[in-house]
Phi, psi and omega in degrees: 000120167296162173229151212224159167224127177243133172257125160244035137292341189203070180324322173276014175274117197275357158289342185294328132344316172250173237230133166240131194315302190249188194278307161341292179284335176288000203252312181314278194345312205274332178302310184307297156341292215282345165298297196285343177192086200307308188265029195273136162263127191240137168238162160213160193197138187278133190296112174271301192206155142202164203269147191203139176217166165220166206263131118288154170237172162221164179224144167223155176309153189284130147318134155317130173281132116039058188284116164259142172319132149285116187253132206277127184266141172287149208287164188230000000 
């Protein structure tokens, strides 16, 4: 099972992503972080599964709003 090291200090860090054959190297990986940025919180963690979906989006004419009655107020 691969395995990953997340800096989660930084989401967009695009190592977060790749995948390492052993617990080693992502362990190398995650050390390696925290040297280049001593106050980053590094987790590594083994890929159990993953998950994937996809969207349809679809577009239609909007429904006609609603005519609510006009109600006669009585004169004051």
């Amino acid at each position: 099972m691969p395995y990953i090291a997340i800096n989660a200090t930084n989401n967009y860090d695009g190592f977060n992503k790749t995948r390492y054959a052993t617990q080693e190297e992502a362990d190398a990986r995650a050390r390696e972080i925290l040297s280049q940025f001593p106050s980053a919180q590094v987790f590594t963690a083994q890929v159990l599964k993953e998950y994937s979906a996809s969207v349809s989006i679809t577009a239609k004419d909007p429904a006609e709003p609603m005519q609510e009655p006009e109600v006669d107020e009585p004169a004051g």
